[in-house]
Each structure stands twice: as C-alpha cells, then as structure tokens.
C-alpha positions as CSV (number, residue, x, y, z in Angstrom):
1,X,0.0,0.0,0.0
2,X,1.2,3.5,-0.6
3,X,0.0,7.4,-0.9
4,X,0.9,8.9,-4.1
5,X,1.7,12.4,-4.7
6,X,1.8,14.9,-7.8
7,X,4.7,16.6,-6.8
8,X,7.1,18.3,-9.5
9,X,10.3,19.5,-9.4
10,X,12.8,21.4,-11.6
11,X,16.8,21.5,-11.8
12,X,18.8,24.0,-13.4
13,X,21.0,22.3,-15.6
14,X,23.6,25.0,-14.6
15,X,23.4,25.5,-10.8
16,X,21.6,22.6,-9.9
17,X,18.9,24.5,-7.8
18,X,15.7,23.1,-7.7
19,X,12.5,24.2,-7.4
20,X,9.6,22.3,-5.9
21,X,5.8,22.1,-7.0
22,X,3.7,20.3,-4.9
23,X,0.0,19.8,-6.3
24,X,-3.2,18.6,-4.7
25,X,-3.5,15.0,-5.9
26,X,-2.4,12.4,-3.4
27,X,-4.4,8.9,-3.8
28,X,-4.3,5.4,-2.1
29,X,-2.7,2.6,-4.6
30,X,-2.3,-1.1,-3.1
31,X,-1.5,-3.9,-4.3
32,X,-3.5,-7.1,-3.2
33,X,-2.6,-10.9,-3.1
34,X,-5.0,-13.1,-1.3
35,X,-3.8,-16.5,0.0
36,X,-3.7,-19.7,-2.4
37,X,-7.0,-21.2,-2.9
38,X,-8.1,-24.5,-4.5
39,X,-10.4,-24.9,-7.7
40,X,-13.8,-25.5,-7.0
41,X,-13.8,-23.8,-3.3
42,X,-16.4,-21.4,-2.6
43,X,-14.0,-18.6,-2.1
44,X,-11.9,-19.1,-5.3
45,X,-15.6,-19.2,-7.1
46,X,-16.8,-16.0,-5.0
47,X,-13.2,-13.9,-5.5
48,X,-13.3,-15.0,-9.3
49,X,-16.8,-13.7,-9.9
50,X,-16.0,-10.6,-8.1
51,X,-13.0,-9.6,-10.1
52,X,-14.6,-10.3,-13.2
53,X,-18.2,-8.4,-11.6
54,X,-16.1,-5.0,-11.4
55,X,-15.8,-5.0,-14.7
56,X,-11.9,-3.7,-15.6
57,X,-11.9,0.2,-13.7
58,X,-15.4,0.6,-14.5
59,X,-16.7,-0.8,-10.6
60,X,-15.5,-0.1,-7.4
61,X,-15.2,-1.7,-4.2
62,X,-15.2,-0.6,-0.3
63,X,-11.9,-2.0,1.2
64,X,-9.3,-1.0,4.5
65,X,-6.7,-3.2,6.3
66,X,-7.9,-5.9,8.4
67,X,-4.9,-5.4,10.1
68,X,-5.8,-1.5,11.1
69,X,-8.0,-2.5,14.1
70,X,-7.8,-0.3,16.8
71,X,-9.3,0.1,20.3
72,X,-9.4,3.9,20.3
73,X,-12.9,5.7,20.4
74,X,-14.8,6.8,17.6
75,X,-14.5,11.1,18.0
76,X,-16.5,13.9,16.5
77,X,-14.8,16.3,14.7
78,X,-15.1,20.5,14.2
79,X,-15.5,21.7,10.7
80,X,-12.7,21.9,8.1
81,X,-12.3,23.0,4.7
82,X,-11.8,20.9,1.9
83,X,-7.7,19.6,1.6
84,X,-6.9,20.2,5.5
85,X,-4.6,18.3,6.4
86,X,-5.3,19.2,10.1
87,X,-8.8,19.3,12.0
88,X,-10.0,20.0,15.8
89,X,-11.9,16.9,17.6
90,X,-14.8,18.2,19.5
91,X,-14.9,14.9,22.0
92,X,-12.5,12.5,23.6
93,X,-9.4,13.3,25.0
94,X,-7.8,10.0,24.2
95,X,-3.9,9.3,22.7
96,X,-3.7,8.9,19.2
97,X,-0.4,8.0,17.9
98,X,1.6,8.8,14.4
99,X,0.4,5.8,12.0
100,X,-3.1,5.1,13.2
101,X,-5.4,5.1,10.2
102,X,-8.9,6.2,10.5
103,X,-12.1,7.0,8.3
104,X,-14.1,10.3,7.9
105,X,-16.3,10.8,4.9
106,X,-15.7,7.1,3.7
107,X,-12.0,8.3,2.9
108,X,-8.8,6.9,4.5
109,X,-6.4,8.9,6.2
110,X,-3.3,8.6,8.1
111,X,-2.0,10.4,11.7
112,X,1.4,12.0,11.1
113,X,2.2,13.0,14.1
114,X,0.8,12.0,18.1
115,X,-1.7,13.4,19.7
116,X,-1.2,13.1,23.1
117,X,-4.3,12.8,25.6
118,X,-5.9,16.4,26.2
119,X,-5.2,17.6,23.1
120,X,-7.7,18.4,20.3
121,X,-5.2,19.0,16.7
122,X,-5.4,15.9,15.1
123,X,-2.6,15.9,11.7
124,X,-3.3,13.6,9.2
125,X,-2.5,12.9,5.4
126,X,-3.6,12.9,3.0
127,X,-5.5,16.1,2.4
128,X,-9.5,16.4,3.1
129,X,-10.8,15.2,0.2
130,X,-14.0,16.8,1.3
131,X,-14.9,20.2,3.1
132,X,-15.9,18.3,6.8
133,X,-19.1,19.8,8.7
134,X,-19.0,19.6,12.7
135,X,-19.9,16.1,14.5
136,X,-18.8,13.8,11.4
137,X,-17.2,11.2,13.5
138,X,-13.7,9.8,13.2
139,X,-13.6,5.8,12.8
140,X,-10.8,4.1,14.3
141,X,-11.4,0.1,14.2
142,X,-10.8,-1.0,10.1
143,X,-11.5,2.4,8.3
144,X,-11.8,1.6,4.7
145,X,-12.2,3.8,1.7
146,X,-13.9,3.1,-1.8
147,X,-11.2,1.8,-4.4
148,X,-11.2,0.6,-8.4
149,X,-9.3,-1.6,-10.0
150,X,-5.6,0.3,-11.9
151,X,-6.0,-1.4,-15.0
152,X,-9.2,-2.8,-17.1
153,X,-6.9,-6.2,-17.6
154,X,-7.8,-8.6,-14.5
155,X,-6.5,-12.0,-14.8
156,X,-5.7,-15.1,-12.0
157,X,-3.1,-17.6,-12.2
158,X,-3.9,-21.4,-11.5
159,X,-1.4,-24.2,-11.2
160,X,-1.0,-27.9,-12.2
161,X,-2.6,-28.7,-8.7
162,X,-5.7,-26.2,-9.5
163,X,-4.5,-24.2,-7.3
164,X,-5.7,-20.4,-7.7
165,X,-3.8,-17.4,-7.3
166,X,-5.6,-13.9,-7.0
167,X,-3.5,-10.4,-7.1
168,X,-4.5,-7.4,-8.9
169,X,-3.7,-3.5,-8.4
170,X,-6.5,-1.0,-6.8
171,X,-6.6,2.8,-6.7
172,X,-8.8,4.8,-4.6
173,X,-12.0,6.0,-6.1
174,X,-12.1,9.6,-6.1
C-alpha cells in the first residue's frame, strides 16, 4: 500500500537548484494478493466472480486493512475545509499515535504525528478530500475507503494442482 503524490520538481542544468511544485493529488494505490485457494472452493468461485463483476476500472469496491484494528474511540470532529490536512476533535481526550489510520467521509487517512491525551489538533495525510461539517465522526477500528481496479486487464493464475492465485492493483475511487 502507498500514498501517491503529484509533486514536480525542476533542476537547473547549470546551478543545480531546484525548485519544488507540490500539487493537490495524493491517492491510495495497493497492491493485493489473497492466500492460495483450491479450484472449486467457494471462495476461489466468489473472488473470481467478483474480479470479473467489477468489470476492468469501471466498478469499485469498499476496502481498509484488516490489520488497522484499533481500540481507540470513535471522535467527533469540528468543521474543516476541503484539503486540510489538520482538523480539531470536539470529544475524547484519548492518545492517538503517528500511524493510526482512521475514516471520515468514507475516505482513508493517516495520523502524522501523536496526539497526546488532552489535546484536540489531530494531523493527518492525505488532504481532506471533502470540506468536513462539525460532528462527522472519526472511525478508528478498520477504516476503509472506496477503491477501483488500476487497470481494465484482470487475470488469475492457476497451477498444475488447481490451485488459484488472485493479485490485482486497486486505486482509490475519487
């Protein structure tokens, strides 16, 4: 998984100074590769049909981390305009620290830096994708966001023991 930038940057062929142009597109890319599973089973038949259902870049799909689980406590937030990359939270004075993901809006975000207990600044990246109204809450436990396939070309691989093996490139929706 990564967060991809549009950032530019220019060199002077004679002095080698640079200059740096840092745009507003960031987006969620992953790559995904689900566990071998056997011809036949209910999940190869279920994954298989899904790829296929999504139809190249034209569908999308809601995804997060299983892995992202997180004990913290959903928080409401104060309003924000749209590509913030900080916001206040208007309840709980829990921790939260650098690396946590949450969800707000149905987008994913990261925390860059900790928020120690008592304090309201939450920093995250990337950008508010969306201006944020007071009270949207903050999930915690397996924030997802809404993804497509990168390519229309979808394929699987299957061995000489009819074995199956998904993996296949997402984006995030915008």
């Amino acid at each position: 998984m990564r967060l991809r930038r549009v950032v530019a940057i220019a060199e002077s062929p004679f002095t080698l100074d640079t200059q740096v142009y840092t745009h507003q597109g960031a987006r969620w890319e992953a790559e995904i590769s689900l566990p071998p599973l056997k011809h036949g089973s209910t999940e190869a038949k279920s994954v298989e049909a899904f790829i296929v259902g999504l139809k190249g870049r034209e569908g999308t799909f809601t995804f997060g981390n299983p892995l992202h689980t997180s004990t913290l406590s959903n928080n409401t937030v104060s309003s924000a305009a749209i590509r913030a990359e900080s916001f206040t939270l208007g309840s709980g004075t829990a921790a939260v620290s650098a690396g946590t993901y949450f969800e707000l809006n149905s987008f994913l975000y990261l925390v860059t830096s900790d928020k120690a207990a008592g304090a309201t600044t939450l920093n995250f990246q990337p950008p508010l994708r969306s201006a944020v109204t007071s009270s949207l809450v903050v999930k915690y436990n397996l924030p997802t966001t809404t993804w497509r396939m990168s390519a229309n070309d979808v394929g699987w691989s299957i061995n000489e023991a009819s074995i199956y093996g998904f993996s296949f490139a997402c984006v995030e929706a915008l």
